[in-house]
N, C-alpha and C positions, 0 to 999 in steps of 0.2 A: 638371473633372467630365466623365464618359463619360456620354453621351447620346445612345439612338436613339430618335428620335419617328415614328409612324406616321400617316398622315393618309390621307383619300381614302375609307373607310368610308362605307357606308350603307344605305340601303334600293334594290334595284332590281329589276325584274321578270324573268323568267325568258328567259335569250334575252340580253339585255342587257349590257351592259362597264360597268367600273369600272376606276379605275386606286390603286392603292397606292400612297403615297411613302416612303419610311426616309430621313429627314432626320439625318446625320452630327452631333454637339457635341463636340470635344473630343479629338479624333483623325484622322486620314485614312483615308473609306473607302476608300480603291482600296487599303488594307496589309492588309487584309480579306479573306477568304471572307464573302459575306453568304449568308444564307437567310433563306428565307418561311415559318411555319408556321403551326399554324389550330389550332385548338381546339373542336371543338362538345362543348352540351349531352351529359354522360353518355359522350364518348371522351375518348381519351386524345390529347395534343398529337402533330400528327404534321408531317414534311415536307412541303411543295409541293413549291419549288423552292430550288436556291442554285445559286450561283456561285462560282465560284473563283479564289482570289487570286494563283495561281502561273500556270496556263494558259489562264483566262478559260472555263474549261469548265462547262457548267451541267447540272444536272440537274432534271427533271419526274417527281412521282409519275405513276402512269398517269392516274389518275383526271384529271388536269388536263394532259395531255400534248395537243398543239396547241390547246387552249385560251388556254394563260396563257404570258407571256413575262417572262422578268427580264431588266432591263437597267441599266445603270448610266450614270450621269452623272456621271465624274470632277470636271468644274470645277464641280458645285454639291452636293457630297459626299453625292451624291443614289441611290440603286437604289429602281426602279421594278419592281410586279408588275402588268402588263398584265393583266385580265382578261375572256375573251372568249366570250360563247355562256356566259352562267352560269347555273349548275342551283339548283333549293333545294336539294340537297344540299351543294354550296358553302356554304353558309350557315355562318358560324363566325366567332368571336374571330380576326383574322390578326394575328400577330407576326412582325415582323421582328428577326433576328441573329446577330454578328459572331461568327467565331472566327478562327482561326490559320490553319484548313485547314478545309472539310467532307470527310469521304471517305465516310461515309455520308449526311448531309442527316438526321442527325436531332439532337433536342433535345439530347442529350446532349453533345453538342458543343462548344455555342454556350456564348461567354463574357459576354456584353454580350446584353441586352434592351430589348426596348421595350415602350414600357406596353401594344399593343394596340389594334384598330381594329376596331370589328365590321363584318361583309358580312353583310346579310340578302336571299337572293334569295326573291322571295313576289309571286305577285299580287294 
């Protein structure tokens, strides 16, 4: 069974870090492109971040460009989204997933999902 769990969600104040985990079952993430995306209230799901499987090369929407950082942990079939200085507009469903390749960083890509982790930034 293919499994990505997301973990690391929560509530926290504006200003503030969180960190995201996409927990691997059932495959090897580093055969993988992963990405991060988010979902708020009334938009449509969009890109953060992903990485890639062939060059290691990652991409940032703007909106969260030196803020957040992806990174991956081969020996615990782990990628991480650092997140840093977060705004309530951050605030959304985050998903992490897998595809072949990203070459855009968006949904449509992704072959494998995760159930989802909410970020609430709010004081």
């Amino acid at each position: 069974q293919v499994q990505l769990v997301e973990s690391g969600g929560g509530l926290v104040q504006p200003g503030g870090s969180l960190r995201l985990s996409c927990a691997a079952a059932g495959f090897t993430l580093d055969d993988y492109a992963i990405g991060w995306f988010r979902q708020a209230p009334g938009k449509e799901r969009e890109g953060v971040s992903c990485i890639s499987s062939s060059d290691g090369g990652t991409y940032y929407a703007d909106s969260v460009k030196g803020r957040f950082t992806i990174s991956r942990d081969n020996a615990k079939n782990t990628v991480y989204l650092q997140m840093n200085s977060l705004r309530p507009e951050d605030t959304a469903v985050y998903y992490c997933a897998a595809s072949w390749e990203y070459y855009y960083c968006s949904p449509e890509e992704s072959a494998y999902w995760g159930q989802g982790t909410q970020v609430t930034v709010s004081s």
